[in-house]
N, C-alpha and C positions, 0 to 999 in steps of 0.2 A: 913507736913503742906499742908493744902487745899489752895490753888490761884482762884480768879477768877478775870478771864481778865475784860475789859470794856466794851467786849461784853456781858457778863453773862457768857463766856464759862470757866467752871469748871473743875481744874486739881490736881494731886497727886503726888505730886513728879517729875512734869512737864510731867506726862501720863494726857489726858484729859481723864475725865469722862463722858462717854457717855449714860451708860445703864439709860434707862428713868426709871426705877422704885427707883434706889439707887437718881436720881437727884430731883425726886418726894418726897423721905424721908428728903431729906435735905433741903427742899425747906417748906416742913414742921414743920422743925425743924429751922428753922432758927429764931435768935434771936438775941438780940445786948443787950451787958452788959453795967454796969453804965456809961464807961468814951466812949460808942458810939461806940465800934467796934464789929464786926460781928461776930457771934457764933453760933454752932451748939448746940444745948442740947438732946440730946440723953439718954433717960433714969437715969441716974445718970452720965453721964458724958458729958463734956463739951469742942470741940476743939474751937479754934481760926481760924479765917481765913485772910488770906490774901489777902486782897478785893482792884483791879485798882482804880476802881471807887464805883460801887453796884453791886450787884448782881443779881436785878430786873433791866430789861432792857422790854418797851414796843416794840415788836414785830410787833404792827397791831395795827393801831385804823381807826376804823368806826365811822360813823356819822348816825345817826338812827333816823330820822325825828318821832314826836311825831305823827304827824298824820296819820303816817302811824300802831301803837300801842294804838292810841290816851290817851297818854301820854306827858311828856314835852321832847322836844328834847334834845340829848343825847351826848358824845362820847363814844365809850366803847372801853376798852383799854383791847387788848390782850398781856399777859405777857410771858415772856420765858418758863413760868414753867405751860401754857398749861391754865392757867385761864382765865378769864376774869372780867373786872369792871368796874365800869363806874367813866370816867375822875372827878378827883373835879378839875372844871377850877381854883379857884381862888389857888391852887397850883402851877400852873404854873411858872417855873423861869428859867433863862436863867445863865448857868456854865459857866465853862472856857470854851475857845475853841467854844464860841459860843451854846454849845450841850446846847439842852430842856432836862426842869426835869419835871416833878410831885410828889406828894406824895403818895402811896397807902395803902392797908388796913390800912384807918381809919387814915391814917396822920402819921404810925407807921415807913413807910422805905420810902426810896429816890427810883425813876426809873429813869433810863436813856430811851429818845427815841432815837430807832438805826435812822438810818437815811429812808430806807422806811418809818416808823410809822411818823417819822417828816414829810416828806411830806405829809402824808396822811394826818395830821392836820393842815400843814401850806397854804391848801386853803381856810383856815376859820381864818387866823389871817390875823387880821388889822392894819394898824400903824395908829395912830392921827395925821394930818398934822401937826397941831399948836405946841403940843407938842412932835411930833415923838414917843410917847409910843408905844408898839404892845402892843395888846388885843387880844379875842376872844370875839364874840356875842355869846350867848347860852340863848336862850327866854327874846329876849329883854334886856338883862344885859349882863355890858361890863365886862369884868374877865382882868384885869391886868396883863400879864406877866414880872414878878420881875426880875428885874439883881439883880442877887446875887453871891457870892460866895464861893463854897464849898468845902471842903478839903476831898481828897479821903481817906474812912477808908482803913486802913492799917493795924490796929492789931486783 
C-alpha cells in the first residue's frame, strides 16, 4: 500500500518515496474513483492510496502584481510536485485544525497549504470587523474564506 502523509510526503511499505521522476508519474497518474478516494491509474491498472489528509500540498505562493505583467493581479501557487497555478480565491476554506485549503486543477483535488505558503498568503487576508469573516481582496473583490469541513481520504 502507498501512504501519503499530510505533508504530501509519499511512502511504500513505510520506505518514503523520494526519486523525483517515479513522484512525477504518480503525480501524473493520480486520480480519485467514484466514492472520492485517491488512486493511481497506471495503464490498465489501478492501486489505492492511503491518503492523511491530500496529497497536493501548496509549497509556495506568490503574489504577482498585474502591473507589473499588466494583467489582473494574481496568486500563484507552487505545488509539491514542481508545478505551478494560479490560486482561485473563491476556493479558499478553512479545515480542521485551523489548516487552509484551496482547490486545484480546475476544482478537481483538495490542496493543503503547509505552513510557509500560509503565511505567505496570510498578509493578504482580511477579517471583517462587523462580521469577523476573513477574506482575501484580489482586484477589488472580496473572495470569502469558507469554514468547512473535511474528512481526510483514506481509501
Amino acid at each position: 500500500m502507498i501512504y501519503v502523509d499530510k505533508e504530501g510526503r509519499w511512502f511504500h511499505k513505510g520506505a518514503p518515496i523520494i526519486h523525483r521522476g517515479l513522484l512525477a508519474l504518480f503525480y501524473k497518474s493520480l486520480d480519485m474513483d467514484e466514492q472520492g478516494a485517491y488512486i493511481l491509474k497506471l495503464e490498465d491498472q489501478v492501486c489505492r492510496l492511503d491518503v492523511e489528509d491530500t496529497p497536493y500540498v501548496v509549497v509556495r505562493t506568490d503574489f504577482i502584481s498585474g502591473s507589473a505583467d499588466g494583467d489582473k493581479d494574481r496568486f500563484v501557487l507552487r505545488l509539491i510536485d514542481d508545478t505551478k497555478e494560479d490560486l482561485a480565491p473563491e476556493t479558499l476554506s478553512i479545515g480542521p485544525d485551523h489548516v487552509l485549503y484551496c482547490k486545484i486543477r480546475g476544482g478537481k483535488f483538495r490542496a493543503r497549504f503547509l505552513r510557509p505558503s500560509y503565511y505567505q498568503l496570510a498578509r493578504y487576508i482580511q477579517q471583517e470587523p462587523d462580521t469577523g469573516r476573513y477574506f482575501v481582496c484580489l482586484n477589488n473583490k472580496k473572495y470569502d474564506i469558507k469554514q468547512g469541513s473535511f474528512e481526510a481520504r483514506t481509501k
